[in-house]
Gaussian input, Z-matrix of N, CA and C with variables (Angstrom, degrees):
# hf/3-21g

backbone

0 1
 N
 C     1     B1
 C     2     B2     1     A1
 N     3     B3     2     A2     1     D1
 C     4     B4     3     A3     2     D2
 C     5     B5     4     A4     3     D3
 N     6     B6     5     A5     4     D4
 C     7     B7     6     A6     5     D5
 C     8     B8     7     A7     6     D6
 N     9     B9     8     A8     7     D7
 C    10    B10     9     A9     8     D8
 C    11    B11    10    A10     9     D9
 N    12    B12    11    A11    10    D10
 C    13    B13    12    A12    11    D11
 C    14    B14    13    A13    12    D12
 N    15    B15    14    A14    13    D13
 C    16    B16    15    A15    14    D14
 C    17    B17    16    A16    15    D15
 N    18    B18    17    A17    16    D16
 C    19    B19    18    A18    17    D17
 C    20    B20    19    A19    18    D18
 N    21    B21    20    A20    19    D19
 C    22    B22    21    A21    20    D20
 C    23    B23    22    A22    21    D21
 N    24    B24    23    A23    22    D22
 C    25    B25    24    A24    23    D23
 C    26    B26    25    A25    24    D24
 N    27    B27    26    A26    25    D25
 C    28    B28    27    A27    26    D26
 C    29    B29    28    A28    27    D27
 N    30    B30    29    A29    28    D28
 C    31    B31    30    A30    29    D29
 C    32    B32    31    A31    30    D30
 N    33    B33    32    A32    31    D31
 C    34    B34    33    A33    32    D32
 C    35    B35    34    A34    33    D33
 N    36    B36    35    A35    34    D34
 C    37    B37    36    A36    35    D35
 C    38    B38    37    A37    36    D36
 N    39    B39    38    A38    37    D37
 C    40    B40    39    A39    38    D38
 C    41    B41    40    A40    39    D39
 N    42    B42    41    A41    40    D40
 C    43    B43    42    A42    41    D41
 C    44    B44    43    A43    42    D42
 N    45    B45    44    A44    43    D43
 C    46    B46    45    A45    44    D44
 C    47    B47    46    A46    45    D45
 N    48    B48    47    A47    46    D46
 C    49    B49    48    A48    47    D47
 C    50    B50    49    A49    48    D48
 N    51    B51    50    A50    49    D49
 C    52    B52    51    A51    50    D50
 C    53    B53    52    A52    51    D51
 N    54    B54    53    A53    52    D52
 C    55    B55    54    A54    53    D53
 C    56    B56    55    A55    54    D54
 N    57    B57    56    A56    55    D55
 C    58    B58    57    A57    56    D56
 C    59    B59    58    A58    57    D57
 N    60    B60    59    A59    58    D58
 C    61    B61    60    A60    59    D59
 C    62    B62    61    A61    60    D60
 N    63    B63    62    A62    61    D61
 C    64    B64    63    A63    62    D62
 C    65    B65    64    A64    63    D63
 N    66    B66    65    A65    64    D64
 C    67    B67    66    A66    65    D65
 C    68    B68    67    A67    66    D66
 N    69    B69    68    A68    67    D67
 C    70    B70    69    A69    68    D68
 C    71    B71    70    A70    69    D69
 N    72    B72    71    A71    70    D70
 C    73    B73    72    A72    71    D71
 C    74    B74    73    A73    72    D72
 N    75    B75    74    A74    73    D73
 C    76    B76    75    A75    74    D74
 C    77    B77    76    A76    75    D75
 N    78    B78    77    A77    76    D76
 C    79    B79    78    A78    77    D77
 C    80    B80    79    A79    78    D78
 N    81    B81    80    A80    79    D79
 C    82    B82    81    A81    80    D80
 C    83    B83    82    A82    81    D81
 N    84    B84    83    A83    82    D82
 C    85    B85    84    A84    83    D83
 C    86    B86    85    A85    84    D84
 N    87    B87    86    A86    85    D85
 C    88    B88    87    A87    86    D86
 C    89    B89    88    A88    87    D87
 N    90    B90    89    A89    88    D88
 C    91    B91    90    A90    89    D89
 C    92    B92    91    A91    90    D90
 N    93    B93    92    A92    91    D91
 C    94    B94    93    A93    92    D92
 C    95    B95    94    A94    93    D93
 N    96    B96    95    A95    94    D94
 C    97    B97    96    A96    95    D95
 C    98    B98    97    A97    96    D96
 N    99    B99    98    A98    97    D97
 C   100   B100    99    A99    98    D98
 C   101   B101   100   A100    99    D99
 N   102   B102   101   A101   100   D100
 C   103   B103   102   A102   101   D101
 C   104   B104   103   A103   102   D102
 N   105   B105   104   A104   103   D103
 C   106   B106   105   A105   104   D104
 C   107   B107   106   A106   105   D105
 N   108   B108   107   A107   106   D106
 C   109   B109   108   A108   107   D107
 C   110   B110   109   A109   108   D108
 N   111   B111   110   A110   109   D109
 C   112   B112   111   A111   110   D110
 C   113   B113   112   A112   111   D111
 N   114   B114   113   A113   112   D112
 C   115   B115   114   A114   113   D113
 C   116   B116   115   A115   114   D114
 N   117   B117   116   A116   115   D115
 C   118   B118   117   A117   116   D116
 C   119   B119   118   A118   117   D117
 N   120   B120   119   A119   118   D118
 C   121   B121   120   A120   119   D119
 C   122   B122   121   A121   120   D120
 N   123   B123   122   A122   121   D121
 C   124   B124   123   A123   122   D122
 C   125   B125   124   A124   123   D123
 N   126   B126   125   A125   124   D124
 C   127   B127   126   A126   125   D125
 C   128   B128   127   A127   126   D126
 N   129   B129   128   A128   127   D127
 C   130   B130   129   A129   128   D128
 C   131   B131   130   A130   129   D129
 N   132   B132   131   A131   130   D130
 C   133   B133   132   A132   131   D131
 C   134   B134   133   A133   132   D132
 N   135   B135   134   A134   133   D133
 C   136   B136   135   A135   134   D134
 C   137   B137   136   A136   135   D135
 N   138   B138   137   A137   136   D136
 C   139   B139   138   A138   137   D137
 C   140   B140   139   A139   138   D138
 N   141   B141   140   A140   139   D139
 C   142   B142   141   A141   140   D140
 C   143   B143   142   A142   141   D141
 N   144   B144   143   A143   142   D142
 C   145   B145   144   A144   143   D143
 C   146   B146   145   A145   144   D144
 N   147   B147   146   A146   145   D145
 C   148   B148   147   A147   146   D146
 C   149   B149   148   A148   147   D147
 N   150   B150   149   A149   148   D148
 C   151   B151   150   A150   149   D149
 C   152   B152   151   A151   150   D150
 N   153   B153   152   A152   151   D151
 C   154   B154   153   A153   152   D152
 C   155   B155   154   A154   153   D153
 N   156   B156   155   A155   154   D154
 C   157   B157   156   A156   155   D155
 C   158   B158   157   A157   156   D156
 N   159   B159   158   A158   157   D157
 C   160   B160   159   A159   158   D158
 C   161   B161   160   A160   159   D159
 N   162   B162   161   A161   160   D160
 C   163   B163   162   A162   161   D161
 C   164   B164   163   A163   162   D162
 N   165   B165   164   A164   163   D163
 C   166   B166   165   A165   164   D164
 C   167   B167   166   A166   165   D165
 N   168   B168   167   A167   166   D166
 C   169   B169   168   A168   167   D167
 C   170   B170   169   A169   168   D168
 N   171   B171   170   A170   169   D169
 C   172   B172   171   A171   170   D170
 C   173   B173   172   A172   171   D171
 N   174   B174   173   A173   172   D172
 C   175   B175   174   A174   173   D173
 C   176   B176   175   A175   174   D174
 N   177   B177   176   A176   175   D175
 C   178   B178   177   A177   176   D176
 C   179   B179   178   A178   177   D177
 N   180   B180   179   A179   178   D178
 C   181   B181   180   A180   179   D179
 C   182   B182   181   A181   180   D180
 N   183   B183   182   A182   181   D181
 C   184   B184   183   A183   182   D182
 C   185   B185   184   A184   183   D183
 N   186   B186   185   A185   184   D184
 C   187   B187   186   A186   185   D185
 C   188   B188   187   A187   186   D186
 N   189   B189   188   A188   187   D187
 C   190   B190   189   A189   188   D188
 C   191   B191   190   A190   189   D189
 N   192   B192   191   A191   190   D190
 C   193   B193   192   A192   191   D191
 C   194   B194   193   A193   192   D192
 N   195   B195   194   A194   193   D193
 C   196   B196   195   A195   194   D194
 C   197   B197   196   A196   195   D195
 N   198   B198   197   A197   196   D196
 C   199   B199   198   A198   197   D197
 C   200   B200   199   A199   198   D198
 N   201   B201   200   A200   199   D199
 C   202   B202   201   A201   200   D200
 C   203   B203   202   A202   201   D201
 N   204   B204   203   A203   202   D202
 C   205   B205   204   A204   203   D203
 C   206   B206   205   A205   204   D204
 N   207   B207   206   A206   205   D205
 C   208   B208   207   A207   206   D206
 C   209   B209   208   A208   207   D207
 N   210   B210   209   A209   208   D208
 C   211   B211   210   A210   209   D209
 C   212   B212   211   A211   210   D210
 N   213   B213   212   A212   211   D211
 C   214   B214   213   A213   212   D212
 C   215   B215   214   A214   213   D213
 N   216   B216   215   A215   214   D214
 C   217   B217   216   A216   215   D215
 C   218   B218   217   A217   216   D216
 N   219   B219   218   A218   217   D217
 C   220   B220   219   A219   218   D218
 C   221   B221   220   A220   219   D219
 N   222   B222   221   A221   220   D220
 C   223   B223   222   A222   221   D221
 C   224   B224   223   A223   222   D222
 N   225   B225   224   A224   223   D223
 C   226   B226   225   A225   224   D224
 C   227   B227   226   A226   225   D225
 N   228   B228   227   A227   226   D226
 C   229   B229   228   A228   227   D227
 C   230   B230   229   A229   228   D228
 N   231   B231   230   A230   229   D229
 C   232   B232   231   A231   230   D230
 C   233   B233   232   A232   231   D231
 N   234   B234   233   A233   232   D232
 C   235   B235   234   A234   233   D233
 C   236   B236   235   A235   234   D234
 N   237   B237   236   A236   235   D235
 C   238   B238   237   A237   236   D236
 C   239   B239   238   A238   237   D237
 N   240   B240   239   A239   238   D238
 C   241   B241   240   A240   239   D239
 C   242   B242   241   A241   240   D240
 N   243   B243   242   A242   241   D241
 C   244   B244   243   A243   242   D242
 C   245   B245   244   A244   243   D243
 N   246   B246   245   A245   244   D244
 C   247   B247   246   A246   245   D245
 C   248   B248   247   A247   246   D246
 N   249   B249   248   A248   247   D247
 C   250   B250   249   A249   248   D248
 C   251   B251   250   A250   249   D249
 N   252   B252   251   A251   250   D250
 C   253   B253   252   A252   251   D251
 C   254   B254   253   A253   252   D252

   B1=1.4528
   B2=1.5275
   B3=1.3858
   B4=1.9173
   B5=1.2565
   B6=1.6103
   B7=1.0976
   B8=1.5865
   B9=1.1382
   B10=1.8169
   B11=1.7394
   B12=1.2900
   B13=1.5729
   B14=1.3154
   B15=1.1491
   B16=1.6492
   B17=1.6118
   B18=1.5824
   B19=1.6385
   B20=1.6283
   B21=0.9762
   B22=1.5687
   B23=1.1240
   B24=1.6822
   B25=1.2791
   B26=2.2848
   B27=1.4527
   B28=1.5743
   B29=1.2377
   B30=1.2353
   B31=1.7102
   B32=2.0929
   B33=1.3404
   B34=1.4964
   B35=1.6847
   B36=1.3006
   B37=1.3631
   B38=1.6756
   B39=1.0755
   B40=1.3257
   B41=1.7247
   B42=1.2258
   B43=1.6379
   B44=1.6739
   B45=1.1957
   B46=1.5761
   B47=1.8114
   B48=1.4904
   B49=1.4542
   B50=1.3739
   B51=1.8453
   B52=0.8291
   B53=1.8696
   B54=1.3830
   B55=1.3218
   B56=1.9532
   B57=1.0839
   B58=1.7396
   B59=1.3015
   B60=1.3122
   B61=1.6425
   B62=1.1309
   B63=1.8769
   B64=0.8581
   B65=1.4798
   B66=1.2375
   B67=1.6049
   B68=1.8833
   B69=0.9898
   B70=1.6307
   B71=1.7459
   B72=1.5016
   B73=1.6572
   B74=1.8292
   B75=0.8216
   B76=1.6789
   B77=1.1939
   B78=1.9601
   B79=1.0806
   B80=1.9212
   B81=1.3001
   B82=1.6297
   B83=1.4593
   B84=1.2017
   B85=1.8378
   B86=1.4994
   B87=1.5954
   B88=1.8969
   B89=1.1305
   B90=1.6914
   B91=1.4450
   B92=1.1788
   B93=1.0232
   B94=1.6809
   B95=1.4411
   B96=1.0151
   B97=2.1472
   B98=1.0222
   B99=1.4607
   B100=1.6514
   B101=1.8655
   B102=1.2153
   B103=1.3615
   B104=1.7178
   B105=1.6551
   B106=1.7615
   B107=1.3920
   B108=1.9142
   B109=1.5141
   B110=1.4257
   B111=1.7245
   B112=1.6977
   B113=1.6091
   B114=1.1375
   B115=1.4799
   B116=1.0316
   B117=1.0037
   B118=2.2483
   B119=1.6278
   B120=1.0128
   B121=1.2365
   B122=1.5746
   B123=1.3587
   B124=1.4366
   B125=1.7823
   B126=1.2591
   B127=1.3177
   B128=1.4628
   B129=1.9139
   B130=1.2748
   B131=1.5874
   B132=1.6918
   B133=1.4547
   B134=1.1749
   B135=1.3615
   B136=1.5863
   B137=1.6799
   B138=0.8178
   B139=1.3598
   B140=1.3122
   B141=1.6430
   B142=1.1071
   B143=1.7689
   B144=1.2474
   B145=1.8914
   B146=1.2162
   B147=1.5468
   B148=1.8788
   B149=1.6136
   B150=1.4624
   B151=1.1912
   B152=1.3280
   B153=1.1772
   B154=1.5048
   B155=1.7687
   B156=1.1657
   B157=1.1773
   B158=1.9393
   B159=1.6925
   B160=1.4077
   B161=1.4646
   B162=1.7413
   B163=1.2255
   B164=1.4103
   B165=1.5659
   B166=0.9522
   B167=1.5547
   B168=0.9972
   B169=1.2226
   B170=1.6005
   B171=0.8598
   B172=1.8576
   B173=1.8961
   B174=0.8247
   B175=1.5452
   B176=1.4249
   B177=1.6180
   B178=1.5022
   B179=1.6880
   B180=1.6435
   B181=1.7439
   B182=1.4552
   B183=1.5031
   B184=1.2524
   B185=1.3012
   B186=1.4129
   B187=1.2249
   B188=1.4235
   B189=1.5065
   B190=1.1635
   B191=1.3301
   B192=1.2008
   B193=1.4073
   B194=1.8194
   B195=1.9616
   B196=1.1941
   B197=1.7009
   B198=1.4712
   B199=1.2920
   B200=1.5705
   B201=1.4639
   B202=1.1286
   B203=1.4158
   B204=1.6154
   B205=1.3414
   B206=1.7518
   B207=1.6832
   B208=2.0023
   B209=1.3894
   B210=1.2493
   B211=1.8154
   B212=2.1814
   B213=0.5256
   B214=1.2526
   B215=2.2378
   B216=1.1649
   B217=1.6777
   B218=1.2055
   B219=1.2423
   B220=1.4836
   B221=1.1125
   B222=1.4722
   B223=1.5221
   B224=1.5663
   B225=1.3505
   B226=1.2831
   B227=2.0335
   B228=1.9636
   B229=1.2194
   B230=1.6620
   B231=1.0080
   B232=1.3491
   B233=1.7961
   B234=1.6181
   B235=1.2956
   B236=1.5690
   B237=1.3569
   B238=1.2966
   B239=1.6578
   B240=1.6985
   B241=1.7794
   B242=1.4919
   B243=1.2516
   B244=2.4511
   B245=1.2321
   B246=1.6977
   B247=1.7188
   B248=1.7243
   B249=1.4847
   B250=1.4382
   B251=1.1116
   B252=1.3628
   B253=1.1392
   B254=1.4553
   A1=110.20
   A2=115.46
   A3=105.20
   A4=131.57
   A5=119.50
   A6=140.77
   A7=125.60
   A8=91.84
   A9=121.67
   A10=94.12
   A11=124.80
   A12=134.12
   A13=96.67
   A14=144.57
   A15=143.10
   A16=98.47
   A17=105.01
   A18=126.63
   A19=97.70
   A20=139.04
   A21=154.99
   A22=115.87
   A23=110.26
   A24=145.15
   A25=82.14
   A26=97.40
   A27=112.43
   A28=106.24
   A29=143.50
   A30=141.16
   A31=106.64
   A32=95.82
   A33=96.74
   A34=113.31
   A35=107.53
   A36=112.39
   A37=104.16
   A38=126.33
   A39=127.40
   A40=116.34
   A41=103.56
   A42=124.06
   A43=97.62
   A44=136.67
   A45=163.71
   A46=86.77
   A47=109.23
   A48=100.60
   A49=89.72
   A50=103.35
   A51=111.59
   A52=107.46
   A53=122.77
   A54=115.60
   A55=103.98
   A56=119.54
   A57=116.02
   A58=103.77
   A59=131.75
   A60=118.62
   A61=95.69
   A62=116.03
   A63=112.40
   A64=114.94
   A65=105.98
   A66=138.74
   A67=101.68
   A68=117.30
   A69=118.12
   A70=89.38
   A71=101.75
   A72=99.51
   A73=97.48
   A74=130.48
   A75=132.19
   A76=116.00
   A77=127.10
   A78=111.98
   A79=142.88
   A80=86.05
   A81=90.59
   A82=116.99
   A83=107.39
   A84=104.69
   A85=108.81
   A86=103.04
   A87=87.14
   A88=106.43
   A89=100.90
   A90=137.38
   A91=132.18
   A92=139.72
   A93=121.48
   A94=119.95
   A95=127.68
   A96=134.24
   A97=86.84
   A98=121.32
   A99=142.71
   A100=99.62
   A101=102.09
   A102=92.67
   A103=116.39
   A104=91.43
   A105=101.76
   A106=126.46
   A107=112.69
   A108=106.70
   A109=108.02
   A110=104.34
   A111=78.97
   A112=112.73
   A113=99.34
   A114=119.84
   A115=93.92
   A116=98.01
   A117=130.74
   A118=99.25
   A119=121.89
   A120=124.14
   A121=118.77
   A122=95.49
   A123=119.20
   A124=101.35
   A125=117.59
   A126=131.49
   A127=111.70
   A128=112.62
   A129=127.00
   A130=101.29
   A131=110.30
   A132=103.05
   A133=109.16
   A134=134.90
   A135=109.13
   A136=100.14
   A137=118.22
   A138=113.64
   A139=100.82
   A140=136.44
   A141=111.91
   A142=121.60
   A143=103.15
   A144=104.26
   A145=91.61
   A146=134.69
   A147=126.86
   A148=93.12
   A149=128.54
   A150=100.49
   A151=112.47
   A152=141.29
   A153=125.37
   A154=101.63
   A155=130.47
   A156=126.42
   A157=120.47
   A158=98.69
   A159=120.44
   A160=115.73
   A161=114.18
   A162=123.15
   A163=130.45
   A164=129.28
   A165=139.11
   A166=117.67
   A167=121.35
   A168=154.92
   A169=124.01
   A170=90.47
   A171=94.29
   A172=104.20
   A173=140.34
   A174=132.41
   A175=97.39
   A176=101.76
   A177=125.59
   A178=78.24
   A179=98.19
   A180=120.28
   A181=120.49
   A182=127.91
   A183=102.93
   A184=139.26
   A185=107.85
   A186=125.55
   A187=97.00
   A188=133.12
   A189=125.46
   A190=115.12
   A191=124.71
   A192=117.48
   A193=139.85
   A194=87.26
   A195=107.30
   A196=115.06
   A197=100.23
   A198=136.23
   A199=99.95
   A200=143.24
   A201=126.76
   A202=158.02
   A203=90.30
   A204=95.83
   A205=98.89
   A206=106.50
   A207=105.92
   A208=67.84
   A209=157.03
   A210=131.68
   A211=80.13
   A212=150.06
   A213=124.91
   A214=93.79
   A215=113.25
   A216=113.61
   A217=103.23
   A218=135.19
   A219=128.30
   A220=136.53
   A221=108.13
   A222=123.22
   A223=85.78
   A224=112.77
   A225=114.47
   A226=140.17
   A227=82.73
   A228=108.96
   A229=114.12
   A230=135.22
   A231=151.97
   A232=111.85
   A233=101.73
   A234=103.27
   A235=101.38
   A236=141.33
   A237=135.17
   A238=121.20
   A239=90.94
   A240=95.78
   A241=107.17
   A242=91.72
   A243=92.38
   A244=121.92
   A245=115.33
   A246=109.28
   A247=76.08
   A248=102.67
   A249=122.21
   A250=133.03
   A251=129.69
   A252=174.76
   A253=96.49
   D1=-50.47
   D2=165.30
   D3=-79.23
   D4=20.32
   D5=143.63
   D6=-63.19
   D7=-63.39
   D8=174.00
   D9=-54.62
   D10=-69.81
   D11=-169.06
   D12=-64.91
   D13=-37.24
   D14=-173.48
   D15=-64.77
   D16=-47.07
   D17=-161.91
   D18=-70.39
   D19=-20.01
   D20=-141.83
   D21=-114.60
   D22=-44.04
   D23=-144.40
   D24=-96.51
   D25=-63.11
   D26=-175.67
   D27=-64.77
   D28=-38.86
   D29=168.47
   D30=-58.34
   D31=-35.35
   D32=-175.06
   D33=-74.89
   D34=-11.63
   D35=-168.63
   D36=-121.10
   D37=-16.83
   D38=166.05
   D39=-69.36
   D40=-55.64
   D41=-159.44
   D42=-96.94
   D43=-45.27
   D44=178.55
   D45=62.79
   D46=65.58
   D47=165.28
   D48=-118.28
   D49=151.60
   D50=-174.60
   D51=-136.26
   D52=152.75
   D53=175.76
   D54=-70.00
   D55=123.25
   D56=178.03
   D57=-117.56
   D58=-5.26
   D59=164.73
   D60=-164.59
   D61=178.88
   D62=-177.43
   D63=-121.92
   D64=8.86
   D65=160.31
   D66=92.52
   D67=-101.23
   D68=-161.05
   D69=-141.54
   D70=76.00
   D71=-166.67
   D72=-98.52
   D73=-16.91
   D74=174.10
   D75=-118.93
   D76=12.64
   D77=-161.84
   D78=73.76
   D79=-14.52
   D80=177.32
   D81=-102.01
   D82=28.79
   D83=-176.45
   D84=105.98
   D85=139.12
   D86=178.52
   D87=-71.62
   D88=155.62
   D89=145.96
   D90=-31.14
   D91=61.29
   D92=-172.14
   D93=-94.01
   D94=-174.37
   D95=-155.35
   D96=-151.90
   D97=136.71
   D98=153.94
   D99=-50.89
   D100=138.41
   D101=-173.78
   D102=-61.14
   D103=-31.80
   D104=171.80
   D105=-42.09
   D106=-21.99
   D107=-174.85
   D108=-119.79
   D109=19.11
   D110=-171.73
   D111=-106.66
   D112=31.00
   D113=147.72
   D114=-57.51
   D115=-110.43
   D116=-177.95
   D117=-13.21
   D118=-47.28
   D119=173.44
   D120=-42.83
   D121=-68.42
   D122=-158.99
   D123=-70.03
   D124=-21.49
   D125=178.60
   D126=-66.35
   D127=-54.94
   D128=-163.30
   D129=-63.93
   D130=-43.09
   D131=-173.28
   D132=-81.30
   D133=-5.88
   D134=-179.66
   D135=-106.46
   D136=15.61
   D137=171.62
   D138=-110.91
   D139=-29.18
   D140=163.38
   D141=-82.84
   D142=9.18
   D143=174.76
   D144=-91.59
   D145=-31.96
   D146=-179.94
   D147=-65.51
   D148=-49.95
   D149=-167.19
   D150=-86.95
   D151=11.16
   D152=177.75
   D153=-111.53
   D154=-27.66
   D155=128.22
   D156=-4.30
   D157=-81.55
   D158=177.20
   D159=-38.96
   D160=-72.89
   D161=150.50
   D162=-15.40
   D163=-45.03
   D164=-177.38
   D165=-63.67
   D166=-50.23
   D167=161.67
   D168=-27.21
   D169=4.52
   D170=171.32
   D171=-91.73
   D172=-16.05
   D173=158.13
   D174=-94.65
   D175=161.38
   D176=-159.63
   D177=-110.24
   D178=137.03
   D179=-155.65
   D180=54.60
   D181=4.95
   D182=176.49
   D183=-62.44
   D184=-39.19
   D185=-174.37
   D186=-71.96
   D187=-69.88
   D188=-169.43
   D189=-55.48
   D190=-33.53
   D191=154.87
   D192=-21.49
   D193=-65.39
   D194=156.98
   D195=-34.77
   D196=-96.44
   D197=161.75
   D198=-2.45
   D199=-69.66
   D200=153.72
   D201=-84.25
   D202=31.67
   D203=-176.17
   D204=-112.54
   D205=-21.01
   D206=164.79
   D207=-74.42
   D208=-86.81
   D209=-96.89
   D210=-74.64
   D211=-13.91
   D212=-159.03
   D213=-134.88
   D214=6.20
   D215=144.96
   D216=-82.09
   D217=-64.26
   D218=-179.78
   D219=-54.53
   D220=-19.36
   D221=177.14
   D222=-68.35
   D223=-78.87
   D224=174.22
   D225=11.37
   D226=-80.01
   D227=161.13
   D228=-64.43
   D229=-24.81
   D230=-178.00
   D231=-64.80
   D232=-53.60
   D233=-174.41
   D234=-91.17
   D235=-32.77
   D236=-168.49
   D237=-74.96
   D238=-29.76
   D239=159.85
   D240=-118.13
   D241=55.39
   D242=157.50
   D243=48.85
   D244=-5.04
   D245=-148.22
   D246=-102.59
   D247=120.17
   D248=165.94
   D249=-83.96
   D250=-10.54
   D251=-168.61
   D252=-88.58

């Protein structure tokens, strides 16, 4: 786990992207984060996508399975709205 948080900690400070809302996730208007937590934010969810990821992982290809079937929804979503990024 202070592998993962070290690992989290170094993506947040290299790239300084951060999750800042969560857009219109229930329909009632977006979500937004004080800018003060979306550190903390952005930390909690990618350490819980490493561990459910992890979890996954008891069959041989599951995870990578997973793993490329978002890598290629997002590609998806990626090319149909321009955002290259």
């Amino acid at each position: 786990m202070l592998g993962q948080l070290l690992a989290c900690i170094v993506f947040l400070l290299l790239s300084e992207l951060t999750i800042s809302s969560f857009g219109d996730l229930f329909s009632v208007g977006p979500i937004d984060f004080p800018e003060i937590t979306t550190a903390l934010i952005t930390v909690f969810v990618m350490i819980g996508i490493i561990n459910a990821f992890n979890l996954s992982d008891g069959l041989d290809g599951l995870a990578a399975g997973i793993t490329m079937i978002a890598a290629i929804f997002m590609a998806t979503l990626a090319l149909l709205s321009q955002n290259w990024l």
